[in-house]
C-alpha angles and dihedrals in degrees: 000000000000109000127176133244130228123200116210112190100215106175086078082218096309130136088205131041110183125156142038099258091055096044087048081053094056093036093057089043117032109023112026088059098053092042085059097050095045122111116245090248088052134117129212110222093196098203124207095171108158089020105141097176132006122174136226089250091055094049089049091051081055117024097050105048085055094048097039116179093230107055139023110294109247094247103263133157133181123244134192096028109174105209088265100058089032085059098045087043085055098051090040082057093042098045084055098043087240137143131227153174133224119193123239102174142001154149125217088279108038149008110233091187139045141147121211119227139192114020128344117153128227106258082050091049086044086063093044101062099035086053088051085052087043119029121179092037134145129216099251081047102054092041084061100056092037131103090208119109098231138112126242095243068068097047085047092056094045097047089039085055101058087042087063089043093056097248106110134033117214131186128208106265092179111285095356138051131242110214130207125209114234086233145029092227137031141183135184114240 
């Protein structure tokens, strides 16, 4: 599956992004739009290249309205993340008991790099990284190649999981689905 990714710059030119109001600003102008216009194989690279500082209330305005409890996240990672912002990005993850990817490296049709952040746990971690060794992969398909004592109905729910969390695409092959890691590579961090 090749799929397209769409950089969205979200710091608006500032150094610092603090507070809901301005993150739902940004949200309305600069990344629902693009979120709407996207194609259903893309990918958001949410930029904060030059943020100095962000804080956990403008992440919130952002992150969580593209990763709703409710429904599947629209597949979205951050990109350009200075340690500070790295650091505040980790703890907002971790205080909502949320996952996410920043990108660490990428073209205009993949990321070939990418570090998860916040809170995965370990059987979903398991299905990552044997997606990223096997992408394209269906559930059926990855409990047979796998040493893990679990059944596919399992490896469905897994998979099914970090599609609702964004992190992997996925495409009808007949009655399965064959399902595409948002990036070639991936490390826990």
């Amino acid at each position: 599956m090749s799929y397209e990714i769409v950089v969205v710059d979200i710091t608006k030119g500032r150094p610092q992004l603090a507070g809901k109001a301005f993150g739902d600003h940004v949200f309305e102008e600069v990344v629902a739009p693009a979120a709407a216009s996207r194609r259903s194989n893309s990918v958001l690279v949410l930029s904060l290249r030059g943020a100095e500082f962000v804080t956990g209330s403008f992440l919130k305005a952002i992150w969580l309205r593209l990763h709703p409890d409710n429904d599947t996240a629209v597949p979205a990672v951050v990109a350009h993340l200075g340690d500070d912002v790295r650091t505040e990005f980790d703890i907002f993850l971790r205080g909502h008991r949320l996952l996410g990817v920043e990108a660490l490296d990428w073209t205009e049709s993949a990321i070939s790099r990418a570090r998860c952040h916040g809170q995965i746990e370990d059987a979903a971690w398991s299905a990552l990284r044997a997606l990223v060794a096997r992408p394209g992969s269906t559930a059926p398909e990855l409990c047979a190649t796998s040493a893990e004592q679990v059944s596919p109905t399992a490896w469905t729910n897994r998979l099914n999981e970090l599609h609702h969390q964004g992190l992997v695409l996925r495409e009808r092959a007949g009655r399965a689905w064959r399902f595409f890691p948002i990036a070639q590579e991936v490390e826990r961090g």
